[in-house]
N, CA, C, O and CB atoms as a CASP TS submission, in Angstrom:
PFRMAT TS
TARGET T0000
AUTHOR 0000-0000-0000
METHOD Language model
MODEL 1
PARENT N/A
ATOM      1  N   UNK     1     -11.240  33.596  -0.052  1.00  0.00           N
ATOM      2  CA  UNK     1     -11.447  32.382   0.702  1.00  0.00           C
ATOM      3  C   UNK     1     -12.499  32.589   1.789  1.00  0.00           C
ATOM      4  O   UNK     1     -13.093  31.637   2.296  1.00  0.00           O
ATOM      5  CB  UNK     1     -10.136  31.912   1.311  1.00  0.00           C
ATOM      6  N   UNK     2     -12.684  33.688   2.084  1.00  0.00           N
ATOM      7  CA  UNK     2     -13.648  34.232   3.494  1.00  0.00           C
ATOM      8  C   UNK     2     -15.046  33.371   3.144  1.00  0.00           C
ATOM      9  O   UNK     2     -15.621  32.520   3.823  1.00  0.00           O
ATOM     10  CB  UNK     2     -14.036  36.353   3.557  1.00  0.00           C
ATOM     11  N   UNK     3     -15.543  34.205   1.129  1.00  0.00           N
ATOM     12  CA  UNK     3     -16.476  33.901   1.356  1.00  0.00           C
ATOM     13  C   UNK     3     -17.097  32.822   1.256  1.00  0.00           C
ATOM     14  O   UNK     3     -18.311  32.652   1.368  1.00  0.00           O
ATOM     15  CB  UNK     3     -16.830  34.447   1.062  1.00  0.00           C
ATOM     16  N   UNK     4     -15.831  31.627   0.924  1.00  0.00           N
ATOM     17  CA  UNK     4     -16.638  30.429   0.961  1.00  0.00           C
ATOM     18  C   UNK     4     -16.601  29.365   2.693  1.00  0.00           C
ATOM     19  O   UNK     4     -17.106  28.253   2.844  1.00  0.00           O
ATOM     20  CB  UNK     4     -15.931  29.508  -0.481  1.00  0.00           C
ATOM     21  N   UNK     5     -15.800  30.232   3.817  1.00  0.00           N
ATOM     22  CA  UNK     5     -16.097  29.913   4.935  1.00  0.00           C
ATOM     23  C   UNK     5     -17.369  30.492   5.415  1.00  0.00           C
ATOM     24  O   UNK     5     -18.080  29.840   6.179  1.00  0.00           O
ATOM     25  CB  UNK     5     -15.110  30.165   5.647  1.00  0.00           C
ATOM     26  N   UNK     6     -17.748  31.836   4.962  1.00  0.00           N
ATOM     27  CA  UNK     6     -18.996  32.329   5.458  1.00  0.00           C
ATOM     28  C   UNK     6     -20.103  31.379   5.070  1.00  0.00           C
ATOM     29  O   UNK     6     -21.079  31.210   5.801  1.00  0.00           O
ATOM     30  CB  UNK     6     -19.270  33.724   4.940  1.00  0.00           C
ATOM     31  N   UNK     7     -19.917  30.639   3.687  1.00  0.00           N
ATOM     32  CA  UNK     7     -21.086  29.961   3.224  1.00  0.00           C
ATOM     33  C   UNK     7     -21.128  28.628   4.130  1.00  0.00           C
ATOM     34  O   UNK     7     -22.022  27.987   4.683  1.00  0.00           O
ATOM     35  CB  UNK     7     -21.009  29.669   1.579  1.00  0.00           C
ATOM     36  N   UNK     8     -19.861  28.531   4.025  1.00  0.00           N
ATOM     37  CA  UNK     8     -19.952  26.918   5.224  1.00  0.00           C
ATOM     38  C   UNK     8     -20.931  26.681   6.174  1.00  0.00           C
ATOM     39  O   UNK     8     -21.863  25.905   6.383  1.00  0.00           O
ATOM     40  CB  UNK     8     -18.749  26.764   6.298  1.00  0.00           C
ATOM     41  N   UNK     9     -19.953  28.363   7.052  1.00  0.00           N
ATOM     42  CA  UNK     9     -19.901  28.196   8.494  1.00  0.00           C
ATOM     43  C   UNK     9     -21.592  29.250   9.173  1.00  0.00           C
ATOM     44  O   UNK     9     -22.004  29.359  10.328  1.00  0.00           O
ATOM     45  CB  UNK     9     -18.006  28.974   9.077  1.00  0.00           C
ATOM     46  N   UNK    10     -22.196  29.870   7.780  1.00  0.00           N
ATOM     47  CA  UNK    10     -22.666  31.320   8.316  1.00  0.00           C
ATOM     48  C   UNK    10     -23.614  31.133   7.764  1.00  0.00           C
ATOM     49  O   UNK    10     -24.492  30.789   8.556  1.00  0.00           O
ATOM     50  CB  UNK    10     -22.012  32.691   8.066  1.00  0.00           C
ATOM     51  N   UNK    11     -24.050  31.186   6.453  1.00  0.00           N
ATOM     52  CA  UNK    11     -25.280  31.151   5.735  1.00  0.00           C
ATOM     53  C   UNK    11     -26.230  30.131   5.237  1.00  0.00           C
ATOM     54  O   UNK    11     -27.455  30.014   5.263  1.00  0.00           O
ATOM     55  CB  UNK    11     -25.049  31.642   4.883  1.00  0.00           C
ATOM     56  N   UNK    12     -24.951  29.224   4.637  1.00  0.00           N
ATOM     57  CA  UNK    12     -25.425  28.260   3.940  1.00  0.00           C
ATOM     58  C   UNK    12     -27.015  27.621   4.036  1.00  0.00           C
ATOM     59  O   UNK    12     -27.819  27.515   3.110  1.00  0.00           O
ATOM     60  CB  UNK    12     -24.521  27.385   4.209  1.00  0.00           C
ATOM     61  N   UNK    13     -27.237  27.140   5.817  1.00  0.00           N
ATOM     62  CA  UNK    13     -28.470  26.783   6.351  1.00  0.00           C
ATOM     63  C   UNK    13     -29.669  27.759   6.930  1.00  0.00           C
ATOM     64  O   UNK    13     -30.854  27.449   7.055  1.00  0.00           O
ATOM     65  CB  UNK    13     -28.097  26.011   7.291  1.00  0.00           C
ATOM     66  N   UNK    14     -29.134  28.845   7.204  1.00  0.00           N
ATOM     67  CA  UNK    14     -29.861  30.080   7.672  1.00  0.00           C
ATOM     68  C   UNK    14     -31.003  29.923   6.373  1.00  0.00           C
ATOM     69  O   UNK    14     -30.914  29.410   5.257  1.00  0.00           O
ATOM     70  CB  UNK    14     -28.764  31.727   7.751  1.00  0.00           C
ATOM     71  N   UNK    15     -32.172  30.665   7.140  1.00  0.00           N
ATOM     72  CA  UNK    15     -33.156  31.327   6.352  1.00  0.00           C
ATOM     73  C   UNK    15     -33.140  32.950   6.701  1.00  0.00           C
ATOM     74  O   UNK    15     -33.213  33.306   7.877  1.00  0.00           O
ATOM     75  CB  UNK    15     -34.603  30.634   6.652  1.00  0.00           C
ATOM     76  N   UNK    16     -33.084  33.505   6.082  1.00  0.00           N
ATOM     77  CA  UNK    16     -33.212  34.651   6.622  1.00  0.00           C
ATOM     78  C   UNK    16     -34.564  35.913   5.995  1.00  0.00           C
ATOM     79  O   UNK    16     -34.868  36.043   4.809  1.00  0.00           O
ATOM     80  CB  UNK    16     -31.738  35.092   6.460  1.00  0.00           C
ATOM     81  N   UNK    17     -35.159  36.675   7.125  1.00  0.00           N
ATOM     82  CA  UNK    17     -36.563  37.304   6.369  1.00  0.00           C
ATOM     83  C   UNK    17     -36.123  38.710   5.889  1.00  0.00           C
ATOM     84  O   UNK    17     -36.868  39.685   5.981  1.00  0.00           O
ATOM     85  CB  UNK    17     -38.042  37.488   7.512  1.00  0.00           C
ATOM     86  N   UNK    18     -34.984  38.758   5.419  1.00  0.00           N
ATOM     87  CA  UNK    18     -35.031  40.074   5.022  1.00  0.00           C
ATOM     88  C   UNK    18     -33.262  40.260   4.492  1.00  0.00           C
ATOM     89  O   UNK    18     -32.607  39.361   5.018  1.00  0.00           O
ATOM     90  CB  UNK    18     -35.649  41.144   6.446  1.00  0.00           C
ATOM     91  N   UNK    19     -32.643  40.910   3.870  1.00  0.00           N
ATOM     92  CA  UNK    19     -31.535  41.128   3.486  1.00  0.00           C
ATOM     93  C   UNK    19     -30.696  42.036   4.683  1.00  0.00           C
ATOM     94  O   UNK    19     -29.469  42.029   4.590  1.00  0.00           O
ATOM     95  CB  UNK    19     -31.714  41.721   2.142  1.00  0.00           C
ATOM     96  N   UNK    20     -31.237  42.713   5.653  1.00  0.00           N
ATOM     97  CA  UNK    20     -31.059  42.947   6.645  1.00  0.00           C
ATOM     98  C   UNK    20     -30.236  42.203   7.694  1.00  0.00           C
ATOM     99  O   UNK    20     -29.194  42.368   8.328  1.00  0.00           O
ATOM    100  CB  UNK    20     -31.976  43.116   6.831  1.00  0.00           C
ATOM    101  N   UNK    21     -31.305  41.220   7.557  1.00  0.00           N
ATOM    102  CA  UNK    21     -30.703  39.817   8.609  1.00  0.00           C
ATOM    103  C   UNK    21     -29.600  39.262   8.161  1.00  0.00           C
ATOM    104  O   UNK    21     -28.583  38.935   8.773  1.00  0.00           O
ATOM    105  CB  UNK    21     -31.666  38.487   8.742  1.00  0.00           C
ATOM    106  N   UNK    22     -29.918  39.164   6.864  1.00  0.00           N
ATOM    107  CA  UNK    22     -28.332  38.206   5.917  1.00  0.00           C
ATOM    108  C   UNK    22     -27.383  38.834   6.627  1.00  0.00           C
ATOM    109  O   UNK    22     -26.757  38.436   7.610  1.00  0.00           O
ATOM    110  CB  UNK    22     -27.895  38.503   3.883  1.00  0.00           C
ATOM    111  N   UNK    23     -27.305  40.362   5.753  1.00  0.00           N
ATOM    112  CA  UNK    23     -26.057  41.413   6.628  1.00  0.00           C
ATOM    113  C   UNK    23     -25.656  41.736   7.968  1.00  0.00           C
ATOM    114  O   UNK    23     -24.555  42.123   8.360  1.00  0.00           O
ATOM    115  CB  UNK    23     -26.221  42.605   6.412  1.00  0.00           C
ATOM    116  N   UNK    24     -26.592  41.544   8.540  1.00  0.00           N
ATOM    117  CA  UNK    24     -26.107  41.204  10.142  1.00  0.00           C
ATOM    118  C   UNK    24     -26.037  39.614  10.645  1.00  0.00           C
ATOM    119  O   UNK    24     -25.548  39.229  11.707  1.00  0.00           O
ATOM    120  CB  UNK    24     -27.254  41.947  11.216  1.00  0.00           C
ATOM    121  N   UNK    25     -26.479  39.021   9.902  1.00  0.00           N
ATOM    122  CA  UNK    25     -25.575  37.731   9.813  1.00  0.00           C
ATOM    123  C   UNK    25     -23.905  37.375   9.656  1.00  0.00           C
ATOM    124  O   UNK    25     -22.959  36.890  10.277  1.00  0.00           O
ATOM    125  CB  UNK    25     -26.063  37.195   8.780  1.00  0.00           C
ATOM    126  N   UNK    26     -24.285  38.000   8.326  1.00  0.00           N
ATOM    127  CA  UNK    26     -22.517  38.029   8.159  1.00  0.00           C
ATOM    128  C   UNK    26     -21.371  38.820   8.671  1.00  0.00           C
ATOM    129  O   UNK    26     -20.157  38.624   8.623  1.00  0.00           O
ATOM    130  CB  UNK    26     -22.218  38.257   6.993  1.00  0.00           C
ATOM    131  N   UNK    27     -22.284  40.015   9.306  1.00  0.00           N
ATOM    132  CA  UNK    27     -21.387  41.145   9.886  1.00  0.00           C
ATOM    133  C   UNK    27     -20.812  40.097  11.502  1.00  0.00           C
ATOM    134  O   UNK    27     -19.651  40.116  11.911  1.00  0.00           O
ATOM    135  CB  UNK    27     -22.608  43.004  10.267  1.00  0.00           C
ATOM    136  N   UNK    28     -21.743  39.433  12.041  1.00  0.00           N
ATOM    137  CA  UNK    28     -21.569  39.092  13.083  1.00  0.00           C
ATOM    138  C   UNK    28     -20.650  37.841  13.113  1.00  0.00           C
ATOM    139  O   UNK    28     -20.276  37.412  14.204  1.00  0.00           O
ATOM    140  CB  UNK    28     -22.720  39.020  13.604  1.00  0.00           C
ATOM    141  N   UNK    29     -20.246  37.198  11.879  1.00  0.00           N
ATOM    142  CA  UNK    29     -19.571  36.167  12.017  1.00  0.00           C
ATOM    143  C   UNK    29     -18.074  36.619  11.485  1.00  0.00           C
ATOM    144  O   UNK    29     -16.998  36.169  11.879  1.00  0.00           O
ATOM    145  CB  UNK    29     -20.281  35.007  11.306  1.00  0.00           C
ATOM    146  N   UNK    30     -18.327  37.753  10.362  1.00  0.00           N
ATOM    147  CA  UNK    30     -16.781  38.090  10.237  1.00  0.00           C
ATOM    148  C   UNK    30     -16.032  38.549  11.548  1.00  0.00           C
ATOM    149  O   UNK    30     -14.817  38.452  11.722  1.00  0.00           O
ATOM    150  CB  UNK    30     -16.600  39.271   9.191  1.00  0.00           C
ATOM    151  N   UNK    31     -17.091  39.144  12.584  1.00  0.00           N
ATOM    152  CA  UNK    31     -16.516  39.930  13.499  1.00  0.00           C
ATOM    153  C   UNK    31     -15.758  38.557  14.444  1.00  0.00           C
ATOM    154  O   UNK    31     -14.641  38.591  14.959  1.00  0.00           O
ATOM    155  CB  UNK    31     -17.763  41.030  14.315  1.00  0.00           C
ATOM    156  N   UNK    32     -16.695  37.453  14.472  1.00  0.00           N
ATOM    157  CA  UNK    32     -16.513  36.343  15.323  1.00  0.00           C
ATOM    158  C   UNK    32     -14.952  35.789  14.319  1.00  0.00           C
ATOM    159  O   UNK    32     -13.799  35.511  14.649  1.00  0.00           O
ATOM    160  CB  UNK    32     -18.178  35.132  15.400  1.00  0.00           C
ATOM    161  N   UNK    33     -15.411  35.815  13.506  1.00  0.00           N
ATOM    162  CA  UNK    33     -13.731  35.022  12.579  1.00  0.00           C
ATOM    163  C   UNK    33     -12.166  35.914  12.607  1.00  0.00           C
ATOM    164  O   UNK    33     -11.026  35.508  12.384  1.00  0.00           O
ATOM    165  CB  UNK    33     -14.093  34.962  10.441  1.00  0.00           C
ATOM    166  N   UNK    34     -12.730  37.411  13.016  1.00  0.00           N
ATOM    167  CA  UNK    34     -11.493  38.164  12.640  1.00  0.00           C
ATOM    168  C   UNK    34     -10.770  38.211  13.847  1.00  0.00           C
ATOM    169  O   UNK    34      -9.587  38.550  13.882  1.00  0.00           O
ATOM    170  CB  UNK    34     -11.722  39.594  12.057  1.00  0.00           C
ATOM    171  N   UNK    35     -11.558  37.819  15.041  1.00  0.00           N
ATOM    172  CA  UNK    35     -10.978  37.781  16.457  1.00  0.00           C
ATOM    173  C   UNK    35     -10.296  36.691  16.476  1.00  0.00           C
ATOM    174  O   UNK    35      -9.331  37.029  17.161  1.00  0.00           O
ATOM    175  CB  UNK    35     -11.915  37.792  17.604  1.00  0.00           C
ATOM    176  N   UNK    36     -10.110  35.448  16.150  1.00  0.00           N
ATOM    177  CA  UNK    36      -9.348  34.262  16.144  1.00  0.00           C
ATOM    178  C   UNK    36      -8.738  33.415  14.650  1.00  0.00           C
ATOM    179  O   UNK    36      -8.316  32.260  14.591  1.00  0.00           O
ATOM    180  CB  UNK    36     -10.274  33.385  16.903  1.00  0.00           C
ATOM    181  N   UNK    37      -8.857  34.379  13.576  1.00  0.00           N
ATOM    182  CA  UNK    37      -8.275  33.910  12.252  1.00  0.00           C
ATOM    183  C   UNK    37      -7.022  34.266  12.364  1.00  0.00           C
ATOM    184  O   UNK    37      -6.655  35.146  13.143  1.00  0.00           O
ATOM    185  CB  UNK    37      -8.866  34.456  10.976  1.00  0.00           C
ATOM    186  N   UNK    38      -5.883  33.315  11.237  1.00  0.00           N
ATOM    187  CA  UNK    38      -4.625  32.987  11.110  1.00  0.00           C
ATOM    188  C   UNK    38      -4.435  33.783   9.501  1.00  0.00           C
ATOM    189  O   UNK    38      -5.404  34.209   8.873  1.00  0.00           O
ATOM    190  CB  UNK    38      -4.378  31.205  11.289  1.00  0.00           C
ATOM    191  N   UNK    39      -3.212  33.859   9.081  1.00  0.00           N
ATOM    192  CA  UNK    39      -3.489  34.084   7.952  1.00  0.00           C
ATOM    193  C   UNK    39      -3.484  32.437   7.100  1.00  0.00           C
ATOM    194  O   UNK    39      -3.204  31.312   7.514  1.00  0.00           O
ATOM    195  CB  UNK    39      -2.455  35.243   7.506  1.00  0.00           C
ATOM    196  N   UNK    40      -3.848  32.852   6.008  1.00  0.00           N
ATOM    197  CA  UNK    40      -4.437  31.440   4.913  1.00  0.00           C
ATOM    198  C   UNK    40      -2.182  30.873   4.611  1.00  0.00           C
ATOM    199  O   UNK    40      -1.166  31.546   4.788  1.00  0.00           O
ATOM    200  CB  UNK    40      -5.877  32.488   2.404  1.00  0.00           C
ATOM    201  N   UNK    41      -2.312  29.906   4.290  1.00  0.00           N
ATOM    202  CA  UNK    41      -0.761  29.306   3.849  1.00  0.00           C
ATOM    203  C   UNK    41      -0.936  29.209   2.586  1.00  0.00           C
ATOM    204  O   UNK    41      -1.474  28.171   2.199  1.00  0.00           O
ATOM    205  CB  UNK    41      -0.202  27.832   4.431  1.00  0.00           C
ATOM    206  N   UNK    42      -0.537  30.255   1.547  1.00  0.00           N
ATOM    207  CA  UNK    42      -0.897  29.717  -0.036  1.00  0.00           C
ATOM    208  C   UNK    42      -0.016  28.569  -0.345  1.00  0.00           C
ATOM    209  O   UNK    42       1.102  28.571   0.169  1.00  0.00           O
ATOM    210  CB  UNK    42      -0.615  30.910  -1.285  1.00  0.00           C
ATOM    211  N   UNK    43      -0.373  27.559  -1.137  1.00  0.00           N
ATOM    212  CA  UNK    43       0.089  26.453  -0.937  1.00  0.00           C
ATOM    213  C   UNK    43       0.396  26.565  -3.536  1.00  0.00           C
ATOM    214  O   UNK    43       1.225  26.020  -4.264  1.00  0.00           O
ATOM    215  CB  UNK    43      -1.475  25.028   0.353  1.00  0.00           C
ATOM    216  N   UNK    44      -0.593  27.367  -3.797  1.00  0.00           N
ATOM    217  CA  UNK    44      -0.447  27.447  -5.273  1.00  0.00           C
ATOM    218  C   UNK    44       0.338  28.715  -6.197  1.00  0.00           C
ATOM    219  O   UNK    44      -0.020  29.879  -6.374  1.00  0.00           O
ATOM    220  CB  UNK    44      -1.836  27.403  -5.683  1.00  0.00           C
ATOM    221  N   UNK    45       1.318  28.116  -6.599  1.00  0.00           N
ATOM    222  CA  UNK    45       2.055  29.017  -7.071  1.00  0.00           C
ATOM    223  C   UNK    45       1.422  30.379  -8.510  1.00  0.00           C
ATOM    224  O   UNK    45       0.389  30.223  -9.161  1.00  0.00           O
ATOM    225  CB  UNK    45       3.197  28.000  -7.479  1.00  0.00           C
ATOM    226  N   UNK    46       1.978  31.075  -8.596  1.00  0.00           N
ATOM    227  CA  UNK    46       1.338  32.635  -9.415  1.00  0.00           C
ATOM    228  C   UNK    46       1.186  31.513 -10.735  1.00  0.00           C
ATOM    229  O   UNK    46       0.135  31.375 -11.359  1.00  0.00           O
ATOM    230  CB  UNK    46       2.793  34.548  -9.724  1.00  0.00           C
ATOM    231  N   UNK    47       2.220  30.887 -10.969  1.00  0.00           N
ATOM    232  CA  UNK    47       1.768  30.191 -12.781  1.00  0.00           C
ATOM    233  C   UNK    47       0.485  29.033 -12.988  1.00  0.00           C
ATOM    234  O   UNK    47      -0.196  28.792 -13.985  1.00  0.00           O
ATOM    235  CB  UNK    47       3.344  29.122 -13.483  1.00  0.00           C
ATOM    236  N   UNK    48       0.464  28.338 -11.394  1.00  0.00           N
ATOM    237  CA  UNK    48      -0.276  27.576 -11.557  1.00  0.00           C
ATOM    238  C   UNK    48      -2.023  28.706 -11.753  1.00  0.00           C
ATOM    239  O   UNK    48      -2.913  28.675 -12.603  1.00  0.00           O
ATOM    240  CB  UNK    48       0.053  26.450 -10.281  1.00  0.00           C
ATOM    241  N   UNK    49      -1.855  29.404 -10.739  1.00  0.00           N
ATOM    242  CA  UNK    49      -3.149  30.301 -10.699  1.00  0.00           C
ATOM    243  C   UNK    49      -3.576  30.928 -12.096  1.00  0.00           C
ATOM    244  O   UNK    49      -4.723  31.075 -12.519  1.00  0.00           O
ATOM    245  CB  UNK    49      -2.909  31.536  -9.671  1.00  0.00           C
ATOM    246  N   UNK    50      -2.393  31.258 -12.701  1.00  0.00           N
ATOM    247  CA  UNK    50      -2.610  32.026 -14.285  1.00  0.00           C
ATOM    248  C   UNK    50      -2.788  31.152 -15.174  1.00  0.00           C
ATOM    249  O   UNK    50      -3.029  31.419 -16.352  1.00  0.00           O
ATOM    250  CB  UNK    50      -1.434  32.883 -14.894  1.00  0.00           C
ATOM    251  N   UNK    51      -2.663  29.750 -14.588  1.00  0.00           N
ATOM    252  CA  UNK    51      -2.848  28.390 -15.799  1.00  0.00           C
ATOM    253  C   UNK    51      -4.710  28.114 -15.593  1.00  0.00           C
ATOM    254  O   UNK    51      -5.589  27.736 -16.367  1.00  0.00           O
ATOM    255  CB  UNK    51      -1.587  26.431 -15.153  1.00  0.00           C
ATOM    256  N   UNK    52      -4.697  28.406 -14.569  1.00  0.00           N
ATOM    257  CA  UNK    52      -6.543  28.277 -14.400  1.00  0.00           C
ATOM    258  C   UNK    52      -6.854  29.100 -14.997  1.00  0.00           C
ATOM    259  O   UNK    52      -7.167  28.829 -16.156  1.00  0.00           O
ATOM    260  CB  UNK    52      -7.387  28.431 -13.073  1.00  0.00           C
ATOM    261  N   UNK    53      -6.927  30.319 -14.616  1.00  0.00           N
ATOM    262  CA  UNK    53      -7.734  31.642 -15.020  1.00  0.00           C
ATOM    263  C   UNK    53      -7.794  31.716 -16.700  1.00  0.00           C
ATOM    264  O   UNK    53      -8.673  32.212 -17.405  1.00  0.00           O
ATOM    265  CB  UNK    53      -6.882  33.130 -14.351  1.00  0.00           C
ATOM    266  N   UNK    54      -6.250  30.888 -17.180  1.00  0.00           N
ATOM    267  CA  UNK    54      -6.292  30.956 -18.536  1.00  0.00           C
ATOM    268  C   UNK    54      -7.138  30.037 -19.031  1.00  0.00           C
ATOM    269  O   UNK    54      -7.920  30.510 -19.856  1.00  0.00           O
ATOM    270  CB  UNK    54      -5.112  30.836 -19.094  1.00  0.00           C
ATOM    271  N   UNK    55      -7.254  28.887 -18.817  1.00  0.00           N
ATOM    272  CA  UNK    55      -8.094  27.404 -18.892  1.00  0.00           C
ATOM    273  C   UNK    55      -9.600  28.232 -18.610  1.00  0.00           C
ATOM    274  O   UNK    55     -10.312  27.900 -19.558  1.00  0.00           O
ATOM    275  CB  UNK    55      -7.549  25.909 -17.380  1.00  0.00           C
ATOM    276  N   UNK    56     -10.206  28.960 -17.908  1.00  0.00           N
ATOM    277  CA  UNK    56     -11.431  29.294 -17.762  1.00  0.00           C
ATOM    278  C   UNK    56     -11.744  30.174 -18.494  1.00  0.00           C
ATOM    279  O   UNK    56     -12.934  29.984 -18.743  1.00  0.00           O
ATOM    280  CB  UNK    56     -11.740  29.555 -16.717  1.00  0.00           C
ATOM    281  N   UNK    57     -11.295  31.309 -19.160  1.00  0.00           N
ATOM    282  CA  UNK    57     -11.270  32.344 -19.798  1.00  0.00           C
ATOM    283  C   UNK    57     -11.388  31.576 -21.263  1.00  0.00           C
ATOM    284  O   UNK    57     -12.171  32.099 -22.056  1.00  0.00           O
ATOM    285  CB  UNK    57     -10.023  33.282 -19.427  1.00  0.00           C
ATOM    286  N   UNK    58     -10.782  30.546 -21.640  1.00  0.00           N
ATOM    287  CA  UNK    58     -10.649  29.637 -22.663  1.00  0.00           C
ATOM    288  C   UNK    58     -11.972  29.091 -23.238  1.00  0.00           C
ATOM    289  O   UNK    58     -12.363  28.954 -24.397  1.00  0.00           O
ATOM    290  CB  UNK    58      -9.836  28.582 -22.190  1.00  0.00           C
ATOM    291  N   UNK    59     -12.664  28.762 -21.753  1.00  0.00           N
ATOM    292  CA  UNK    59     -13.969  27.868 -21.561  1.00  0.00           C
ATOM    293  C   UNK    59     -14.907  28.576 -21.878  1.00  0.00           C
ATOM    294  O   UNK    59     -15.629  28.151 -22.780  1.00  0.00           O
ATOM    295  CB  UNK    59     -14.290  27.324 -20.254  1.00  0.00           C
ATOM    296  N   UNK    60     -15.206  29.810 -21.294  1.00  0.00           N
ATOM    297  CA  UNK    60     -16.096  30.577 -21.384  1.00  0.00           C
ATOM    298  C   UNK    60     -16.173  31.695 -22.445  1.00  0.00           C
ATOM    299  O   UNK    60     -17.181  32.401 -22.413  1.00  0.00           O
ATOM    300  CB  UNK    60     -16.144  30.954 -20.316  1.00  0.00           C
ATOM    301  N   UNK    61     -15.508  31.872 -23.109  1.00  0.00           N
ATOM    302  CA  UNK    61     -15.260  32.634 -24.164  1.00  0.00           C
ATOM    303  C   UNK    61     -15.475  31.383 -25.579  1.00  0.00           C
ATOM    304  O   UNK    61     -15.172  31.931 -26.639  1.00  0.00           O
ATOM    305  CB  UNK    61     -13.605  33.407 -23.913  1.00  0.00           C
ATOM    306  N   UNK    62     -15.786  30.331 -25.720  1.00  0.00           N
ATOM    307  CA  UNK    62     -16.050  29.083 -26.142  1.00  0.00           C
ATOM    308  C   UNK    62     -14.828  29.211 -27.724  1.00  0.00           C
ATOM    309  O   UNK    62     -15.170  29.334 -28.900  1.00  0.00           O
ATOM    310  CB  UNK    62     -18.043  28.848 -26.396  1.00  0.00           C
ATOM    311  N   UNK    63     -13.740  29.145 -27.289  1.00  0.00           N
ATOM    312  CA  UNK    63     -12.380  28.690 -27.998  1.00  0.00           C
ATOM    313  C   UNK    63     -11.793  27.289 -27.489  1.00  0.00           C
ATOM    314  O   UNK    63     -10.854  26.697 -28.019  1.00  0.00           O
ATOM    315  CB  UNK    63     -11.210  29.834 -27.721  1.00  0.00           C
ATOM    316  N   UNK    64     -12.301  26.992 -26.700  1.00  0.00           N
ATOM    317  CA  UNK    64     -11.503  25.581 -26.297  1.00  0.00           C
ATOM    318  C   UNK    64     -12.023  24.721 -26.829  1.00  0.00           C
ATOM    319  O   UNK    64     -13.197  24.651 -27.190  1.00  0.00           O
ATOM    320  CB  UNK    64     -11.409  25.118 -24.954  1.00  0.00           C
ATOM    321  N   UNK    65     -10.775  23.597 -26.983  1.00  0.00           N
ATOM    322  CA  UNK    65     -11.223  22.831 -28.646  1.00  0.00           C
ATOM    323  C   UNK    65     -10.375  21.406 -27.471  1.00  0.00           C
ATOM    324  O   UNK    65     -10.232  20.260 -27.896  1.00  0.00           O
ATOM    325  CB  UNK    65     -10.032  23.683 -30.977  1.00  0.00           C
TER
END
């Protein structure tokens, strides 16, 4: 889940000149997120999660009919 808050909150609009910068981009915002983050409330149960992964694995392996 991190890394789609990093994309939100961190990268998404940045330009950055070097892969350098990215990484101290992101180093500097996990550091900023880990000082005031909660843990996540899973709200989806283990069968529902194994009903996706199965549904995608389905998709991409091109058996789904």
């Amino acid at each position: 889940m991190r890394d789609n808050i990093i994309t939100q909150q961190a990268i998404r609009h940045g330009s950055f000149r070097s892969v350098k910068d990215l990484v101290a981009q992101i180093e500097r915002f996990v550091k900023r997120y880990d000082t005031n983050s909660k843990p996540f409330a899973w709200t989806a149960t283990a069968d529902s999660i194994l009903q996706k992964v199965k549904r995608l694995c389905e998709y991409i392996s091109g058996t789904r009919h």
